[in-house]
Legacy VTK file of the C-alpha trace (Angstrom):
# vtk DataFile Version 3.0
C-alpha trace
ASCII
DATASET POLYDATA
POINTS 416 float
95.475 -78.762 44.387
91.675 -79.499 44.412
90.031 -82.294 46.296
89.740 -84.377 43.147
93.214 -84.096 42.501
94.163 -84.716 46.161
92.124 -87.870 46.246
93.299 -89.444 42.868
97.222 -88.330 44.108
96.442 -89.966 47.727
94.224 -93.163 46.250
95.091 -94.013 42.711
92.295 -95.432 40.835
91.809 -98.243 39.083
93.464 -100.624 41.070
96.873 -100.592 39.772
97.757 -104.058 37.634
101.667 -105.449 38.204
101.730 -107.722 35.307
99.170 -106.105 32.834
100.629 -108.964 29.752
99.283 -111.676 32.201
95.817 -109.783 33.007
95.107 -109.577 29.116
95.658 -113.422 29.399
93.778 -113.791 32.035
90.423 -111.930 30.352
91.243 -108.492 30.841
89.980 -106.249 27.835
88.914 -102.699 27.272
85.359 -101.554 26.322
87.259 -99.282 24.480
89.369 -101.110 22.289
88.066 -99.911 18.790
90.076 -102.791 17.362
88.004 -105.393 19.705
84.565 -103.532 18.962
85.463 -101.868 15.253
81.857 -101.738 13.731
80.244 -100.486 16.981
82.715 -97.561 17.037
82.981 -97.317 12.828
79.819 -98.650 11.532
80.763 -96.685 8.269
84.713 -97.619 7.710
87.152 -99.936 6.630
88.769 -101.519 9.544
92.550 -99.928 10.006
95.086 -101.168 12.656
96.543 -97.506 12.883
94.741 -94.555 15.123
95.767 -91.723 16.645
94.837 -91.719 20.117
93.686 -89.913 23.311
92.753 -90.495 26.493
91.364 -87.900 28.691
91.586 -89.377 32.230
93.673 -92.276 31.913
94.122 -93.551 35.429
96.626 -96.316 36.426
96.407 -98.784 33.242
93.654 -98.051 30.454
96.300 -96.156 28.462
99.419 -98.891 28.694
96.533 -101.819 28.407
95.397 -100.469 24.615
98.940 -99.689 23.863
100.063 -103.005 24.952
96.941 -103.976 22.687
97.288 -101.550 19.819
101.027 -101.533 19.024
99.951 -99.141 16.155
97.792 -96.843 17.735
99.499 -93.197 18.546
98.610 -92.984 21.944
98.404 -89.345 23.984
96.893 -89.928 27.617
96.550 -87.466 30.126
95.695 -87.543 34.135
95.055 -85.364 37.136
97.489 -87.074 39.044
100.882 -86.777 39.314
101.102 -90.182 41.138
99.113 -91.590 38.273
101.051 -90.525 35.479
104.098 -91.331 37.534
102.703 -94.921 37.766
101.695 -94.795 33.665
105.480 -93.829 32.885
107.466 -97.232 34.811
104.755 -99.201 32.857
105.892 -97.870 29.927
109.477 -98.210 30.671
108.657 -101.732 31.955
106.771 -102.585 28.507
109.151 -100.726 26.475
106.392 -99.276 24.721
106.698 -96.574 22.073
103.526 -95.585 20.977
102.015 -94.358 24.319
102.847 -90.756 25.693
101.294 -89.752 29.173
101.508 -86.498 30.543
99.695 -84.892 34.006
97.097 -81.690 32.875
93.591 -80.612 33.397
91.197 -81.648 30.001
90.630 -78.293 30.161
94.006 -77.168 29.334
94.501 -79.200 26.142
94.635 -77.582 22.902
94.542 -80.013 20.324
91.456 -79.306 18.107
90.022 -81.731 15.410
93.295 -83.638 15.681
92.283 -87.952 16.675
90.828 -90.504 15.297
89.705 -92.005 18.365
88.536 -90.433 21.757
88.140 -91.912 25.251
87.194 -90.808 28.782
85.662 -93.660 30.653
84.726 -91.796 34.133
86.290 -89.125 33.775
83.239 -86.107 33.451
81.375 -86.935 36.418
83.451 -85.827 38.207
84.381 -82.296 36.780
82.765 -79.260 38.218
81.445 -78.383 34.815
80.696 -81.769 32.738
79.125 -79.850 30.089
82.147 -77.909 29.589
84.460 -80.599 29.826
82.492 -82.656 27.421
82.593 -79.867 24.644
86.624 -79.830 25.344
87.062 -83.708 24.585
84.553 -83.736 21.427
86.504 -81.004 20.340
89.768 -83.095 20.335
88.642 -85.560 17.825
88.485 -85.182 13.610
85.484 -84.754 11.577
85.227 -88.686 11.190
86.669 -89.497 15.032
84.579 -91.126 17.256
84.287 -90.502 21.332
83.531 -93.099 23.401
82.701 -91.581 27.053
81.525 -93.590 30.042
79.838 -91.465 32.735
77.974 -92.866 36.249
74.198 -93.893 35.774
72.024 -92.983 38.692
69.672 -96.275 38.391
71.965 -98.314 40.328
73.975 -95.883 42.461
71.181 -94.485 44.695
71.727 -96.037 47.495
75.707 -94.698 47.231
74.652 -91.427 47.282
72.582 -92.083 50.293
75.683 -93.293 52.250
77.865 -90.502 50.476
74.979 -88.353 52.121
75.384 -90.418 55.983
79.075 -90.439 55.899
79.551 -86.513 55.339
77.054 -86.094 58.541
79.558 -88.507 60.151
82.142 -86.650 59.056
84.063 -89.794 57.408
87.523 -88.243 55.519
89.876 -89.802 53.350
92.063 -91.725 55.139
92.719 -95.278 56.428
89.894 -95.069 59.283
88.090 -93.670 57.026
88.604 -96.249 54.676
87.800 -98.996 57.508
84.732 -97.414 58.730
82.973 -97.366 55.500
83.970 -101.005 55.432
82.743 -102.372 58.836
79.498 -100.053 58.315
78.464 -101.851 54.387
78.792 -105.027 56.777
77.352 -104.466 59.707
74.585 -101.890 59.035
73.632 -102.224 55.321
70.539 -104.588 55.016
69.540 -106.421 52.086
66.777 -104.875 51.183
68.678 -100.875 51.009
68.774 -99.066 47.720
72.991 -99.711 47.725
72.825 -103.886 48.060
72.112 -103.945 44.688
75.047 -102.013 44.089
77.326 -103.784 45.946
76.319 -107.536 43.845
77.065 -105.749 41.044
80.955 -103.785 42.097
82.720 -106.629 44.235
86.086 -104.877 43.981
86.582 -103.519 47.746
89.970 -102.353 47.392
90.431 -99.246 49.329
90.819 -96.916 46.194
87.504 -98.075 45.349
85.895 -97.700 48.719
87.093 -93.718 48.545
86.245 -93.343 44.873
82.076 -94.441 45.604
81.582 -93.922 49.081
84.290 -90.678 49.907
84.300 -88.870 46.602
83.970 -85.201 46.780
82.399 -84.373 43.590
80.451 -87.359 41.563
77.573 -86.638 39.657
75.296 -89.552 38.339
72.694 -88.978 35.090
69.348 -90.771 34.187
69.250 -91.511 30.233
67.334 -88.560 29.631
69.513 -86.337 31.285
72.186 -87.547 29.538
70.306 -86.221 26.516
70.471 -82.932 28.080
73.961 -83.359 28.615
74.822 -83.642 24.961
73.587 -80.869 23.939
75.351 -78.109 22.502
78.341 -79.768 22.544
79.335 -80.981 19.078
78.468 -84.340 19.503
75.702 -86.614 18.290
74.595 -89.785 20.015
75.772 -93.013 17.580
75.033 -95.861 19.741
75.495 -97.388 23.278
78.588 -99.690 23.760
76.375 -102.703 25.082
72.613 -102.340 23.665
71.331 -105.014 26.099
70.875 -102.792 28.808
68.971 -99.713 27.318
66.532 -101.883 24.818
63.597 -104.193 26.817
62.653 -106.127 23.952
64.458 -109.429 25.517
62.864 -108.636 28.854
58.870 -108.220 27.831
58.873 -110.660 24.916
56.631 -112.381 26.826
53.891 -110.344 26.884
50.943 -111.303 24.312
50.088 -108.847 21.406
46.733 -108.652 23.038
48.028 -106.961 25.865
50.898 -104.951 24.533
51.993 -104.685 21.437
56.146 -104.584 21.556
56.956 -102.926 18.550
55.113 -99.946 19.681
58.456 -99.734 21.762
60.071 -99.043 18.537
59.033 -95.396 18.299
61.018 -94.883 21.672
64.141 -92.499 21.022
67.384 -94.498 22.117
67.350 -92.362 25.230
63.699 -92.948 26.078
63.932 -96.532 25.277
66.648 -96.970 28.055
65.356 -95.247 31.088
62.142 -97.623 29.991
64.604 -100.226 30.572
66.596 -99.372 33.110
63.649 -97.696 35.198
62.252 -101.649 34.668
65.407 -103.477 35.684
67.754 -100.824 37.377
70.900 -103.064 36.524
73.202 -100.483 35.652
75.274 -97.849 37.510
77.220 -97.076 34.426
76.469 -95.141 30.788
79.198 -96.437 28.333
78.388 -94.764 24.507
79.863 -93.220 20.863
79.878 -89.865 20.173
80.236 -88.718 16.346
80.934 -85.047 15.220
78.764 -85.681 12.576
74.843 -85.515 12.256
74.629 -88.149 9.886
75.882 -90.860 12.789
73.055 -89.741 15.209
71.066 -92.610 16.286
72.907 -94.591 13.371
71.095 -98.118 13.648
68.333 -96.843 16.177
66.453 -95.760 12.656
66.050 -98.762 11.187
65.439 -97.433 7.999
69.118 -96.693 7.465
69.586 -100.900 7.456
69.428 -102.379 3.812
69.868 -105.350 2.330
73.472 -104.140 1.232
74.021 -103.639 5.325
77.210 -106.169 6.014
75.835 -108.083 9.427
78.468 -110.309 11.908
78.677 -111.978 15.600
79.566 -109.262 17.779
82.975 -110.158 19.605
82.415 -112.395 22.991
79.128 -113.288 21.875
78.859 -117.355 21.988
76.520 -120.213 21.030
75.194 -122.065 24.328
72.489 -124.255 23.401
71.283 -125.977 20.116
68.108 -125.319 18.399
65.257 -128.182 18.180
63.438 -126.652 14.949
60.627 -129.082 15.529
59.883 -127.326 19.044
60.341 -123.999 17.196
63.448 -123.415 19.431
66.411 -121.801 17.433
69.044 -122.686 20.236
70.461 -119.880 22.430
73.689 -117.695 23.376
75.368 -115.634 26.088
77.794 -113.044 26.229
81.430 -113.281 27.531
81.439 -110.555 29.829
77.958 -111.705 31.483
77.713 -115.207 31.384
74.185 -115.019 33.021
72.532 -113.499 30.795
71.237 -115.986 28.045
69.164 -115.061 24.806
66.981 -117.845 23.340
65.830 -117.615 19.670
63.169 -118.541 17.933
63.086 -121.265 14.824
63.137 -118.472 12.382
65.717 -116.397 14.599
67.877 -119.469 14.875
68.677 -120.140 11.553
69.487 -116.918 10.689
71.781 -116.952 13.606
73.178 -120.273 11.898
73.808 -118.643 8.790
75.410 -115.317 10.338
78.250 -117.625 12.293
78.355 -119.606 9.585
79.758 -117.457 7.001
83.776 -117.858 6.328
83.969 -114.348 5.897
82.162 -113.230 9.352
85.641 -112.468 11.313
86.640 -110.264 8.407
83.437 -108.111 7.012
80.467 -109.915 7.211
77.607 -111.128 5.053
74.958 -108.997 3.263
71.898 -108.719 4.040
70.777 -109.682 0.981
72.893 -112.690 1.537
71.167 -113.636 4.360
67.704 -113.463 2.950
68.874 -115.874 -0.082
70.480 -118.328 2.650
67.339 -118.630 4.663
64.728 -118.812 1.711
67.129 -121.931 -0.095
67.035 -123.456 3.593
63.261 -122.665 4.223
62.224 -123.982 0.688
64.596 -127.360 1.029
62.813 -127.988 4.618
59.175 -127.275 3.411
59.457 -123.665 5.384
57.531 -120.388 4.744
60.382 -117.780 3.124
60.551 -114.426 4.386
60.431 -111.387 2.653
63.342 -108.733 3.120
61.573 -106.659 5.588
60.961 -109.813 8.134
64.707 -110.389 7.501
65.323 -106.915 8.458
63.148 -107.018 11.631
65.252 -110.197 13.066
68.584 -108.085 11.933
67.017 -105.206 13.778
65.962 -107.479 16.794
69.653 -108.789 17.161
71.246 -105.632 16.543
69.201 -104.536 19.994
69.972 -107.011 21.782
74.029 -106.636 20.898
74.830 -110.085 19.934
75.561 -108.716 15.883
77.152 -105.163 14.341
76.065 -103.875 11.433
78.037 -102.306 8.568
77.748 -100.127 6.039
80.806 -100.194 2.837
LINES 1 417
416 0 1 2 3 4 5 6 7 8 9 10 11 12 13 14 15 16 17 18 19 20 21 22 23 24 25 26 27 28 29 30 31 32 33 34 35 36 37 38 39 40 41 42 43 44 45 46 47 48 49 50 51 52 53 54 55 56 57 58 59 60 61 62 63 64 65 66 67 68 69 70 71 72 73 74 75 76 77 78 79 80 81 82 83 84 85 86 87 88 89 90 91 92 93 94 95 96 97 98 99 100 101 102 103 104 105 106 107 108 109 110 111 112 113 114 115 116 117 118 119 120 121 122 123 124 125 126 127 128 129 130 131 132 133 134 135 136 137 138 139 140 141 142 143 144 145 146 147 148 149 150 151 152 153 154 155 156 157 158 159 160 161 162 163 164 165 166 167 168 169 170 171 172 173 174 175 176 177 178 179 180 181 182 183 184 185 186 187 188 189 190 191 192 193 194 195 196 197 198 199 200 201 202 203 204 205 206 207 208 209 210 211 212 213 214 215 216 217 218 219 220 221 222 223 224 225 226 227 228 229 230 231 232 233 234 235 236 237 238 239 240 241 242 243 244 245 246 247 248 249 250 251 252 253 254 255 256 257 258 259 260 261 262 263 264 265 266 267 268 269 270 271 272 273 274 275 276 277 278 279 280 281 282 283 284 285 286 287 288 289 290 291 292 293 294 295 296 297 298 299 300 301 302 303 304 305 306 307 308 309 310 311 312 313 314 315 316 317 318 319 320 321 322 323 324 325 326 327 328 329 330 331 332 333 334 335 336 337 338 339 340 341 342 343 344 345 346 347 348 349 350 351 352 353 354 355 356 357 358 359 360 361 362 363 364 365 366 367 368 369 370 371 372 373 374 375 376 377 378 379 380 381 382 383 384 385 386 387 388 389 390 391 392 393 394 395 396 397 398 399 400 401 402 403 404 405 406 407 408 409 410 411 412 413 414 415
């Protein structure tokens, strides 16, 4: 048994969830619940209720969560750990639940080529001895048109954990409950505010003991910049599609208010998605994870990133847990404002022009289901514009405020 294996046997990670039904009532939700986030995973398909499924590196409830979710997803979930999987079959006993199958093996070891529709591994490769390798193995699993969402550790925030990774090997810390209490009584007695792991520790206030060993004890964790990511991905059979949450890797929000004179932001726009991140996160180091779609597929490789591929044909809606917070005053040229579910904190005001074009997004009946046009859009705000003695805006200024919101991740974009 390697250490990896030990640990996750010894420590099972995530923190297991009793009553998983009440957690999804009480906010609990998946990144990677293609049916909660359809357009950012399928930006070119018809939404469908049935996938086939799998899940390399479930740990104790991602797999029975989606099933629970997904009662028509084919689910096939694999772990490391005995203890795990152990833990994954009484939930799915407990929940009665026929469309999830877990079994313990290596990703290495699985032999189903081009076979699902869907793909996940949310921190899973960082800690392999060869993430390259293992990365080819799970983009091989999915079809042609499958898409792979992986989450892997981002080094911007996690410095300062591999600095006290790095102290408590010379203090010869091990896995165990000292262990466990050491690490503990040294983040609060010796950590100061001002070291490179505070920042961290805001962000990850989950201090179960699982979680203590998983940052602060594991054996083999390996973080990546956005460029090396880049690196990462290639030669693999995947193309980059899009991150999961394009707040965090686009700075647009963050510098708009610099004037032209000084900088112009759209120069920005000639960024690669990868370059345009570590800009961003090398500006606000807010994020210790990388959560993104894979496609098989060239044609899917920076789908949206170009915005050339958006037309007026382009079907645009409210990205899910995205919510209105303020109203717009047109007269002060203030289009209101809104905030995102998961990160209440973070609030995005808009513009006059951005505002009502917000309006007209939320306000279509159809915006659950597929969407308005583009096109549909542009008439909307030029009848509005004229009726309110406004200046109307051609396509391409339509496009740019599309573009603007799709970068910020408060809309999807789809293409039928």
């Amino acid at each position: 048994m390697d250490k990896i294996e030990k640990q996750y046997n010894e420590w099972i990670y995530p923190n297991p969830i009793e009553d998983i039904k009440k957690a999804h009532n009480d906010g609990l939700f998946q990144t990677s619940n293609a049916d909660l986030f359809w357009d950012i995973f399928y930006p070119e398909k018809k939404y469908s209720k049935k996938l086939k499924v799998f899940i390399a590196g479930c740990g104790s409830h991602q797999a029975i969560s989606l099933g629970i979710s997904n009662p028509k997803w084919e689910i096939y979930a694999i772990d490391l750990s005995a203890k795990t999987i152990e833990l994954n079959e009484n939930q799915i006993k407990k929940y009665n639940l026929k469309n999830v199958k877990v079994e313990k093996k290596n990703i290495l070891n699985v032999n189903k080529e081009n076979e699902f529709d869907l793909v996940i591994s949310t921190g899973v490769i960082h800690h392999t001895k060869d993430p390259k390798e293992t990365l080819k193995k799970i983009v091989s699993t999915a079809n042609e048109d499958g898409a792979i969402n992986i989450m892997i550790y981002a080094s911007y925030l996690r410095v300062g954990v591999y600095y006290l990774q790095s102290i408590f090997k010379y203090m010869n810390v091990t896995q165990n409950q000292e262990g466990v209490d050491l690490v503990k009584f040294f983040l609060q007695e010796f950590i100061q505010k001002n070291h490179y792991v505070s920042n961290y520790e805001i962000a990850n206030t989950d201090k179960f003991d699982a979680g203590i060993v998983d940052t602060y004890l594991n054996p083999q964790d390996k973080a990546y910049d956005i460029l090396e990511l880049g690196n990462l991905l290639k030669n693999t059979g995947s193309y980059f599609q899009n991150w999961n949450y394009n707040f965090f890797y686009y700075p647009d929000i963050f510098l708009k208010n610099i004037p032209d004179k000084i900088f112009d932001l759209k120069n920005l726009n000639k960024l690669s998605p990868f370059e345009a991140g570590d800009f961003t996160q090398k500006l606000l180091i807010q994020t210790g994870k990388l959560d993104f779609i894979l496609r098989k597929k060239k044609y899917f490789e920076n789908f949206w990133h170009n915005k050339k591929n958006i037309t007026g044909e382009d079907h645009v809606k409210r990205r899910t847990y995205v919510t209105s917070r303020k109203k717009g005053r047109l007269n002060d040229n203030f289009g209101g404002s809104v905030f995102y579910g998961a990160y209440p904190k973070i609030e995005i005001p808009f513009n006059a022009k951005q505002g009502i074009i917000w309006s007209i997004i939320v306000g279509d009946k159809n915006e659950s289901k597929i969407g308005m046009k583009i096109d549909q859009i542009e008439l909307q705000y030029n009848r509005f514009a004229s009726d309110n003695n406004m200046s109307v805006l051609k396509k391409k200024e339509i496009i740019d405020i599309i573009y603007y919101f799709w970068k910020l991740g408060i809309i999807t974009l789809q293409k039928f």
